[in-house]
N, C-alpha and C positions, 0 to 999 in steps of 0.2 A: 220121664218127666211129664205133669199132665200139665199141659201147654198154657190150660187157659187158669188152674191155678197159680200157674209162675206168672202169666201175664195182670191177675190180679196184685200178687205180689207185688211186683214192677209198680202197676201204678199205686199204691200205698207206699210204696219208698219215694215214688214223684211228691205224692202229696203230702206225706210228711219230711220229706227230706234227709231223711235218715234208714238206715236199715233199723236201727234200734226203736223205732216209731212203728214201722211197718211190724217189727215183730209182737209188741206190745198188741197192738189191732187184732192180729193172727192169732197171736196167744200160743206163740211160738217163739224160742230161744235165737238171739239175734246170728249167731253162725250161721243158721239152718238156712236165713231170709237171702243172707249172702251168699250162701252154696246155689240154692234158687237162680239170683240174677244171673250167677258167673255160667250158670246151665244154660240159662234163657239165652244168654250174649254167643254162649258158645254154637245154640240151635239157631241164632238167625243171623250169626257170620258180620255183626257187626259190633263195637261199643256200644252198649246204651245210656250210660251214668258217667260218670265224673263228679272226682273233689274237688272245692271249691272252697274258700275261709268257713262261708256259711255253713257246710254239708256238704250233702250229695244232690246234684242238678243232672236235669238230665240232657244230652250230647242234641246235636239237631237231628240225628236218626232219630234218639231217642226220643225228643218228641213230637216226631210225628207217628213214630212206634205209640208213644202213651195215648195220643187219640183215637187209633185204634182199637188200642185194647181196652180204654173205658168204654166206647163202643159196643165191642161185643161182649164184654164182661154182663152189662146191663141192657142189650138185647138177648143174653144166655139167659140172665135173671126176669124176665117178662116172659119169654119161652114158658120156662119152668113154670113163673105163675098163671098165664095163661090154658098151660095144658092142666094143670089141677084145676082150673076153676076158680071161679069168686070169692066163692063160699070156704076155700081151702087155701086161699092167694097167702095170705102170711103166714109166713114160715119161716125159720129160721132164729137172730138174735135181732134187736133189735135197742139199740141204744138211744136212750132220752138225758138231756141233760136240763137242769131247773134250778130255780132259786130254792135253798132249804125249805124254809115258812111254805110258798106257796104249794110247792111241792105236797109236802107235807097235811097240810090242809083242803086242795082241793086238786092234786093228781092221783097221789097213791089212793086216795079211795075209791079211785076210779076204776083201779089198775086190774080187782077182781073182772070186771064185767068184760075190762077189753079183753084179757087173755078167756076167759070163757068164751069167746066169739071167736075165739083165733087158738085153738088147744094146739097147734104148732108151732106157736110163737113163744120166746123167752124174751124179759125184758132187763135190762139190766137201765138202772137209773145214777144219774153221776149229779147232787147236790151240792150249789156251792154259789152262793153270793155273786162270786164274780163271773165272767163273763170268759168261760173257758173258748179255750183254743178247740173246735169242732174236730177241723181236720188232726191235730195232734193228738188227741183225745179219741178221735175214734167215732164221736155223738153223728148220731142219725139226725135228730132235731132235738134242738132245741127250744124250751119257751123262756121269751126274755122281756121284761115291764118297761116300758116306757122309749126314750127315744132311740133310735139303732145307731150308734156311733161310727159303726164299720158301713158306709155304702156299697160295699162290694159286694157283702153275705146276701145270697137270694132268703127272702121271707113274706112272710103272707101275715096279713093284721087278721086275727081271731077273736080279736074280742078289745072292748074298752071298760074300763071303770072308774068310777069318781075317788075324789080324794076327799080325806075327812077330818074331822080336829075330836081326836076322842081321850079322854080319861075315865078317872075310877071313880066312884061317887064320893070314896071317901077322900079323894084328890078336891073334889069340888065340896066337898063338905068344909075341908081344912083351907081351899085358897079361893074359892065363890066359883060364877061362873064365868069364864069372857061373852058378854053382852054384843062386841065389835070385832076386828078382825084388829083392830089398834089396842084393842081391851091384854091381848097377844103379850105385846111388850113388860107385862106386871106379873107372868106366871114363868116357871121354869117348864121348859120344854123338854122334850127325850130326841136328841137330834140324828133322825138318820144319815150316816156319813156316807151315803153309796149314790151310785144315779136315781135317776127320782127322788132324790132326798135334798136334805140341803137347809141353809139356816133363813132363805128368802124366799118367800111366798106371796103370789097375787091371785088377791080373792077378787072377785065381782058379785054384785048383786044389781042385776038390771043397768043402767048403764053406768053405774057408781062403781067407782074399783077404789080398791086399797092395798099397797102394798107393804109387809111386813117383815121385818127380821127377828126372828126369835131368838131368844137368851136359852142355854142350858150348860149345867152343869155336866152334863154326859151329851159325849158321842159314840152311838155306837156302828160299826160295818156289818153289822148282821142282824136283821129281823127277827131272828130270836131275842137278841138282847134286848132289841127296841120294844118286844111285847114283855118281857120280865121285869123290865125296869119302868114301866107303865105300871104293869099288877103293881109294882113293889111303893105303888104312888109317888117315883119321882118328877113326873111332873105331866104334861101334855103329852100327845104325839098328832106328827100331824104326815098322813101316813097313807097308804092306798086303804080301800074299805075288806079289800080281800083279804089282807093281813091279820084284821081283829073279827071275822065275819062268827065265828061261834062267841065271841064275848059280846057281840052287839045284838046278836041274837037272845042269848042270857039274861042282859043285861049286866054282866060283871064288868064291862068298859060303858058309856054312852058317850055317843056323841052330840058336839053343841056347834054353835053357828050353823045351824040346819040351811039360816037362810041365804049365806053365802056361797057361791060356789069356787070351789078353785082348780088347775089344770087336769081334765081325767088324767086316767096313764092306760095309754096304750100295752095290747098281750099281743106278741110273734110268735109264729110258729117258724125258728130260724134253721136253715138247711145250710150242710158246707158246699163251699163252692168249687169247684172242680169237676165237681161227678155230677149227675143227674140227681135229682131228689128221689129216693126210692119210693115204691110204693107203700112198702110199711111205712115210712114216715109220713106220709103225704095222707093215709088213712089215721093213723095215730092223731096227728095235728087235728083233722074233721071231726072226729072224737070225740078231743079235749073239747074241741069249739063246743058241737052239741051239746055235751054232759053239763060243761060248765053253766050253758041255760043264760036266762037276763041274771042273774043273782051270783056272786057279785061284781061278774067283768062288766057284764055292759052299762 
């Protein structure tokens, strides 16, 4: 048995609570995870896990066994990247999770340059609106917009970006343009149904504010839809700027009430909680920061 693979084992069933989690992670057949522990329990002459309604927890050896061996698991992995060097430190897999859209437009194009800097590194990317489970999933980091609902998840603010009211010209050809932030109330909007989104908005302009509830005939939970059904001139959106940054650049969307401003949205770089942040994650995150530049997070 190699000791400190089972002990990795071990803690991926702590932190997902399941053998079927930890196998998933491993990319290995759920028997195999549970032969693992029943070896490890047998080499250190105690239980370490227990069933429970929920899963599997782990026994009071067990976890003070689990802080150990996240320990040395992640003093093994510093080892390892210390004795290769800086210049060779990532290596390995290395898992991102991200909003579709965002992703899509301003991570994966990034993605040639980081793995050129890092020819030992593979990346696997997990896209999805919502706001997945890290440790169940397996995600190194995450990047996630706007306010963090979980307090517990360690993360780091990398960036900020404004929020915008954009359509299509031929949207504004056919409904005019809103003049005011109250002008709002006489146009159909494209309502994004996710965090950050929502049907009530407060703008400011100096020390005037206005607040708004917008009307639409569409809700949608995904930023793609919200950008399709824009093109498709159904109505407004009112939106982060990152979302439409190649149409605004074009000019295939513009935006209006230039002189209003409303809430940025915050960009995390979110880590699971349990383990230390690794290094690829922690480089990954610094990254995106740089690459992304003032345009269009900050």
């Amino acid at each position: 048995m190699n000791r400190l693979a089972a002990m990795d084992a071990f803690v991926r069933v702590v932190d997902t609570g399941s053998f079927t989690g930890a196998a998933r992670q491993l990319r290995i057949g759920q028997p195999a995870v549970s032969k693992i522990i029943a070896q490890l329990e047998e080499s250190v002459g105690v239980k370490l896990l227990l069933r429970t309604t929920q899963g599997l927890a782990a026994t009071e050896a067990g976890e003070n066994f689990y802080e150990h061996a996240r320990r040395s698991i992640e003093e093994a992995d510093e080892a390892v990247l210390k004795a290769r060097g800086v210049g060779a430190a990532l290596t390995g897999r290395l898992r991102i999770g991200g909003a579709v859209t965002f992703s899509r437009l301003h991570v994966v194009p990034c993605l040639p340059k980081f793995l050129a800097m890092h020819p030992g590194l593979d990346i696997e990317v997990f896209l999805d609106d919502r706001n997945l489970d890290l440790v169940e999933a397996g995600i190194d980091v995450a990047l996630r917009m706007g306010d963090l609902q979980d307090s517990s998840l360690t993360a780091r603010k990398i960036g900020q970006g404004p929020r915008v009211v954009v359509g299509t010209p031929s949207y504004f050809e056919t409904a005019g343009e809103p003049a005011t932030p109250a002008d709002l109330a006489a146009h159909q909007t494209v309502i994004y149904d996710q965090r950050g989104g929502g049907a009530v908005w407060n703008f400011t302009r100096g020390a005037a504010e206005s607040t708004v509830t917008i009307r639409g005939r569409i809700r949608l939970t995904a930023a793609e839809g919200v950008r399709e059904a824009v093109f498709a001139g159904m109505g407004l959106a009112i939106t982060s700027e990152w979302m439409f940054a190649p149409e605004l650049a074009s000019g295939r969307v513009r935006r209006v009430l230039q002189d209003w401003q409303l809430p940025p949205i915050d960009l995390w770089a979110v880590f699971p909680t349990g383990r230390n942040t690794s290094m690829k994650a922690r480089a990954f995150a610094s990254f995106i920061e740089q690459e992304l530049g003032p345009f269009p997070i900050r």
